[in-house]
N, C-alpha and C positions, 0 to 999 in steps of 0.2 A: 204213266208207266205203272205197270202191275207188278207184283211180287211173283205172279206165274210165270212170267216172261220177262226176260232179260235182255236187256239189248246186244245185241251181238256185235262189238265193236268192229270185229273184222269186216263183217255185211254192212254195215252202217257207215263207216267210212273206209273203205277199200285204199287209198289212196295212203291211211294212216300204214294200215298194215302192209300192204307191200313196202312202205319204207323200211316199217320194222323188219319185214323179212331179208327186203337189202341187206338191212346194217348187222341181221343174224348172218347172210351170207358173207359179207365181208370178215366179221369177227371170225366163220368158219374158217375161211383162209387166212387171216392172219394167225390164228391158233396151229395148225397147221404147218405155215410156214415156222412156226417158234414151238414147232417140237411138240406138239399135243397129239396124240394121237386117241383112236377114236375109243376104245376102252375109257381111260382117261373121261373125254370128254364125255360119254355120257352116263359114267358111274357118278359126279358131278353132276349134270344136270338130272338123273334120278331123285338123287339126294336132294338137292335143291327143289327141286317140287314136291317132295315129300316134305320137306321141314316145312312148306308154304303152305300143303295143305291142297296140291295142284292136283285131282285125278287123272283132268283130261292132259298134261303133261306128261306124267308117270307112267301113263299109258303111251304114250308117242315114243320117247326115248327106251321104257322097255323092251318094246317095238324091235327101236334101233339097237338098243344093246344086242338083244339076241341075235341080231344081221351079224353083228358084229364080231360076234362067237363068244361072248361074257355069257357063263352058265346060269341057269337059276339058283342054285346054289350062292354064287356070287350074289347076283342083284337081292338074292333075300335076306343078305348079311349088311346090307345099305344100314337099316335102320341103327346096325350094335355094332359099326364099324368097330368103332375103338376097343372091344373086346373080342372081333373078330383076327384071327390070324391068315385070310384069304386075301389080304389087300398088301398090297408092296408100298415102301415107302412112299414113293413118288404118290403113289394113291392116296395113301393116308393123309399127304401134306396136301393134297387136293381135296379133297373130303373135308378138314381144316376150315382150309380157305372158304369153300364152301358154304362153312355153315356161320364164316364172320364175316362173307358178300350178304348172307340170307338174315343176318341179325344187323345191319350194317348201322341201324338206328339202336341200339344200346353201344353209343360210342367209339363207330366207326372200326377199322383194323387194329387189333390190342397190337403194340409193339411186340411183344414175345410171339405173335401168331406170325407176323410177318417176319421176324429175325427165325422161328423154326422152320417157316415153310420156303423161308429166303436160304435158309442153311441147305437146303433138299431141291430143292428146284431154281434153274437158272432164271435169270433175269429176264430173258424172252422167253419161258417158258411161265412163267407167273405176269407177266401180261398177257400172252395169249390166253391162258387159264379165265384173270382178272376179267377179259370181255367176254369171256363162256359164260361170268356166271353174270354178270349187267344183262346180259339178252337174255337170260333163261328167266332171272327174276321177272324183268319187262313181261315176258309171252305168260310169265306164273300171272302176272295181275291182268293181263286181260281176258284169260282164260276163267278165272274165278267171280272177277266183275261181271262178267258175261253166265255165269254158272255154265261156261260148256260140256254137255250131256257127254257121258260114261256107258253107253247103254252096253247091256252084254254084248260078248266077243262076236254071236250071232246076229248081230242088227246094228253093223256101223255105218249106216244109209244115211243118219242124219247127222253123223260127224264131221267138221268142217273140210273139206276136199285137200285143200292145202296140206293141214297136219295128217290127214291118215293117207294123201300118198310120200310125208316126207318130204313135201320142195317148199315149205315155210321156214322152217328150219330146223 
């Protein structure tokens, strides 16, 4: 194995990642059914790729946000949430959560994070959220183990099929 070239775990084992993309589809519908809606979820998975450091993520859900009708405006304010006033509660406590699924190794969920974002969001609504951000992490680390190409907006030929038409998850 070269440093030029990375193995591309989704071509290398196919088998791995359609499961992944299963158990992304499944967590879509159960977030879904527990009340996430898609704002939500991929103002979240923005963020989450962004703290991880995920181009080819940040790119996918961008993507989607804007399907979505979240302005650039919005998504530009990911980074300074907390001093931003564009994000409604409910967002905020997801944004939170967010970024203590994405720290999850500096000792797990702090109890004050889960009593504030448990004060703001329902019990089904903070497990669907909960498996948003398990699968988003998951596609952040294969996506960066793999170094999956970013290439300009003009030349997405060699970007994996799956994520740039959106049925991965």
């Amino acid at each position: 194995m070269s440093e030029e070239r990375r193995v591309h775990l989704s071509k290398s084992a196919p088998e791995a990642y359609k499961a992944l993309a299963a158990f992304s589809k499944s967590v879509g519908a159960i977030a879904v059914a527990n009340g996430i809606d898609d704002r939500l979820k991929e103002l979240v998975q923005i963020h989450t790729s962004q703290l991880n450091g995920c181009a080819y993520c940040v790119r996918v859900h961008v993507e989607r946000a804007a399907k979505a009708g979240i302005s650039a405006d919005t998504i530009a304010q990911l980074p300074v949430w907390r001093e931003s006033g564009v994000f409604s509660e409910r967002e905020r406590a997801g944004l939170e959560l967010a970024e203590a699924f994405t720290y999850i190794h500096e000792g797990g969920i702090a109890q004050e994070v889960y009593e504030e974002v448990g004060g703001i969001l329902s019990e089904d609504e903070y497990v669907g959220l909960s498996w948003i951000l398990v699968a988003i992490n998951a596609f952040n680390r294969v996506a960066i183990a793999g170094r999956y190409s970013v290439p300009p907006r003009d030349d997405l030929a060699n970007e994996d099929q799956d994520a740039a038409s959106g049925a991965a998850w």
